[in-house]
C-alpha positions as CSV (number, residue, x, y, z in Angstrom):
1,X,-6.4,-7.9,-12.8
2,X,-6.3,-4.3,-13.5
3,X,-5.2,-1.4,-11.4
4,X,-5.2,2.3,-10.5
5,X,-1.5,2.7,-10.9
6,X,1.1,3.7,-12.8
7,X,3.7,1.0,-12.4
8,X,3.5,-1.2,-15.6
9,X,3.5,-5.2,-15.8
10,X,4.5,-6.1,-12.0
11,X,6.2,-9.1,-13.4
12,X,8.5,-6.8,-15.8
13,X,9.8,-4.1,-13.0
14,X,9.1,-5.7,-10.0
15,X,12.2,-7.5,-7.8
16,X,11.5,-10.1,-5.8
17,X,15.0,-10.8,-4.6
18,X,16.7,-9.1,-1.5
19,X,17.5,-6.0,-2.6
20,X,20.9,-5.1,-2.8
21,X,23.1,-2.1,-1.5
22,X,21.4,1.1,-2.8
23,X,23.9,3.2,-4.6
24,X,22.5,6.2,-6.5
25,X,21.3,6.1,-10.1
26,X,22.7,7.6,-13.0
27,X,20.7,11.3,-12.4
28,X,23.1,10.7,-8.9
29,X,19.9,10.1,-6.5
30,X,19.1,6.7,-4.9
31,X,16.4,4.5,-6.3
32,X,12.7,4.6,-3.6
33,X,12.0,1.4,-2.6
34,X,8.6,0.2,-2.6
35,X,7.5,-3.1,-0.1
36,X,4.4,-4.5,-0.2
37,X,3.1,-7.1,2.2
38,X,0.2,-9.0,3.6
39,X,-0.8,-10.0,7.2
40,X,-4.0,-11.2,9.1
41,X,-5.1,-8.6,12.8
42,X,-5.4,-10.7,16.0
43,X,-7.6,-9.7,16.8
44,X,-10.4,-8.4,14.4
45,X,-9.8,-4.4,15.0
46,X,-12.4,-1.6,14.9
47,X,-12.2,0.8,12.2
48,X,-11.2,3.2,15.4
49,X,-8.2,1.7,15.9
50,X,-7.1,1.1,12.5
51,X,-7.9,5.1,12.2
52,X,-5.2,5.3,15.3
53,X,-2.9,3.4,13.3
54,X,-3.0,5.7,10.5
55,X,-2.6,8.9,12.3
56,X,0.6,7.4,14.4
57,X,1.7,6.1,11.5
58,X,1.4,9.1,9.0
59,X,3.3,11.6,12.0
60,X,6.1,9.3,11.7
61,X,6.1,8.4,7.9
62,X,6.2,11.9,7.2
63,X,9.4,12.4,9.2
64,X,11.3,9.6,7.7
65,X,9.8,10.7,4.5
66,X,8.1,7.2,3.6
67,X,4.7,7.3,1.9
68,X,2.2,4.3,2.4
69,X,-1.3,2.8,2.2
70,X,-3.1,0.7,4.1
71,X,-6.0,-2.0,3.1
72,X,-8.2,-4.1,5.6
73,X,-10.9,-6.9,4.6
74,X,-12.5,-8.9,7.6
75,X,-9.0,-8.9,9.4
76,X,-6.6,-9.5,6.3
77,X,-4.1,-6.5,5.8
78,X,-2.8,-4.9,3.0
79,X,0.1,-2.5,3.1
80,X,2.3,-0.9,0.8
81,X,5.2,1.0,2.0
82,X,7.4,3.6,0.1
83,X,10.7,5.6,0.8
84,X,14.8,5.2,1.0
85,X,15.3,1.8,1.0
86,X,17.3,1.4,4.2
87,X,14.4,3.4,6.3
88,X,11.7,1.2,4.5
89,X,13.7,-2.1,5.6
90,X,14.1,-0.6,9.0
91,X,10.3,0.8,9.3
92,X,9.4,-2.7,7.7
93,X,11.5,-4.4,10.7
94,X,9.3,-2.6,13.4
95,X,6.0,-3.4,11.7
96,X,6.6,-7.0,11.4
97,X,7.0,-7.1,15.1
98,X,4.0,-5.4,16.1
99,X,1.9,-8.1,18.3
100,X,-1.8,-6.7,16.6
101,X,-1.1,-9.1,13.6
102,X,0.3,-12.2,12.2
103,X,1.1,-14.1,9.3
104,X,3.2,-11.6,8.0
105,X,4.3,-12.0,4.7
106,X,6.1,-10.0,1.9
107,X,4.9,-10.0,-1.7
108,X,6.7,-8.1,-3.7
109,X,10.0,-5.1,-3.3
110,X,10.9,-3.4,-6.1
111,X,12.9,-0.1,-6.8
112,X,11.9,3.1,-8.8
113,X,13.5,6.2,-9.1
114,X,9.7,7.7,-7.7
115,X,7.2,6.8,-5.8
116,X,3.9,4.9,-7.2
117,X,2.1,5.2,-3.9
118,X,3.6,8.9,-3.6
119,X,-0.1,10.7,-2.6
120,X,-0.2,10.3,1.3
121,X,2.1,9.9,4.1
122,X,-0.1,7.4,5.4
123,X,-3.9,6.4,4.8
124,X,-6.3,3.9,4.9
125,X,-8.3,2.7,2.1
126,X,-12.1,1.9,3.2
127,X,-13.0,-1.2,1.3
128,X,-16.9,-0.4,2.0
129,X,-18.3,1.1,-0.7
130,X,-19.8,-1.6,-2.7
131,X,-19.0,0.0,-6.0
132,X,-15.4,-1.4,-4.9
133,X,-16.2,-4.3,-5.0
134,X,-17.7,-5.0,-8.8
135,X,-16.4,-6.2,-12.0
136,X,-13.1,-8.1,-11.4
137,X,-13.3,-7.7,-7.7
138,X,-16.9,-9.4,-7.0
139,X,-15.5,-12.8,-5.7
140,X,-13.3,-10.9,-3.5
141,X,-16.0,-9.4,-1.2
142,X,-16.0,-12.7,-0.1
143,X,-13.5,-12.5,3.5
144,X,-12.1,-15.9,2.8
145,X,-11.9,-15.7,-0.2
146,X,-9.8,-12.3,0.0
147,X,-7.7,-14.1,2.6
148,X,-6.5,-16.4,0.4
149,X,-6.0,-14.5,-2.9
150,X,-4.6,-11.6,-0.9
151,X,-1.7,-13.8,-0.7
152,X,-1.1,-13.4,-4.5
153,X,1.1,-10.5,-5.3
154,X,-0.9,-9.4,-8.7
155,X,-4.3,-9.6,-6.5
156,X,-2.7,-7.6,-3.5
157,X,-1.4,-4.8,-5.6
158,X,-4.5,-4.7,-7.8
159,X,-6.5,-4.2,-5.0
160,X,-4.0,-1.4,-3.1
161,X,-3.9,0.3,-6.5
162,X,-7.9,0.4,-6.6
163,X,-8.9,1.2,-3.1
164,X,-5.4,3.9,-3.6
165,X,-7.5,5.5,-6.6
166,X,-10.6,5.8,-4.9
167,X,-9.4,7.2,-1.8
168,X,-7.6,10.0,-3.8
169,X,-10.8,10.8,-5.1
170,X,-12.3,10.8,-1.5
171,X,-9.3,13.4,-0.9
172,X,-10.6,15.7,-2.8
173,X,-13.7,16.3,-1.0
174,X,-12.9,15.3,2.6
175,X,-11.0,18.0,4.5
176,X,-9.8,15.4,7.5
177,X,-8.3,12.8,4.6
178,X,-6.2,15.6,2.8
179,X,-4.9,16.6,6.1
180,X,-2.7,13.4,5.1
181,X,-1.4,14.4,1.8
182,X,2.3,14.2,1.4
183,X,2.3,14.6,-2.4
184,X,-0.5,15.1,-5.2
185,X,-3.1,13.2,-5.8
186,X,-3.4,9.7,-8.2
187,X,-4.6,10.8,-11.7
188,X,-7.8,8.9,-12.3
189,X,-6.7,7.9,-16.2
190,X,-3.4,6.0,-14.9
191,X,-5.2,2.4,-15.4
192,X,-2.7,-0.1,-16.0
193,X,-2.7,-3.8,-16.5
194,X,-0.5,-5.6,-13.5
């Protein structure tokens, strides 16, 4: 599947394993870690409270300086979160214990020395315009079928990458979203293969 983002083959520069002790890089700054995970809401939520998640979340993303965003299909999540490696592991640790979902499940970690998902401190991506869901996406509209291909690293990160473009347009023309910029918005010509 194809994407919205600049990170290259996911199987060249992703790590899977733990990640180790973060010492800094050769330019003397330590590497962003990037963690990207899958889990299913008990129960369904309304878009109101997945709104509520957002805003708590992007006040407290923004102090610990951790970007994300956020995808939800008939009760699957999608999240991908971005920052200093021990705050992600430590913000990661308080996620997974929140009681409105289950299943919880980490794809993918890797490090960059920036962030790919650099454009908000926190926001959601609405999956409902149906222009999302063409091409390569079709059989995914499907909520079962997104359940269980969500599980898929490529899939996930194809879809975050998409839904992450197309809210960045969205940005542009919706005063209340770019109240949640952190950084500057996705380039629309960074297509990559993942």
């Amino acid at each position: 599947m194809s994407s919205g983002c600049d990170i290259g083959s996911t199987k060249e520069r992703v790590n899977t394993r733990p990640i180790s002790p973060h010492f800094p890089n050769k330019s003397g700054r330590r590497p962003m870690l990037s963690l990207l995970y899958r889990s299913d809401a008990l129960p369904l939520l309304p878009f109101s409270a997945l709104a509520d998640i957002c805003v708590r979340s992007y006040t407290n993303n923004r102090r610990l300086d951790v970007t994300g965003f956020l995808v939800e299909h008939e009760g699957t999540f999608l999240q991908v979160l971005e920052g200093e490696p021990d705050t992600v592991t430590r913000l990661f640790e308080c996620i997974s214990h929140d009681e409105r979902h289950r299943n919880i499940a980490v794809l993918r970690q890797w490090e960059r020395p920036g962030r790919v998902f650099g454009f908000w401190a926190m926001n959601f991506g609405p999956l409902d315009d149906p222009s999302f869901w063409q091409g390569e996406f079709a059989e995914l509209r499907d909520g079962a079928a997104f359940r269980h291909k969500s599980g898929d690293a490529e899939t996930a990160l194809a879809v975050l990458c998409r839904a992450y473009v197309f809210a960045g347009t969205v940005a542009g023309t919706d005063p209340v979203i770019r109240g949640f910029v952190m950084g500057y918005p996705p380039g629309p010509t960074q297509a990559v293969t993942v």
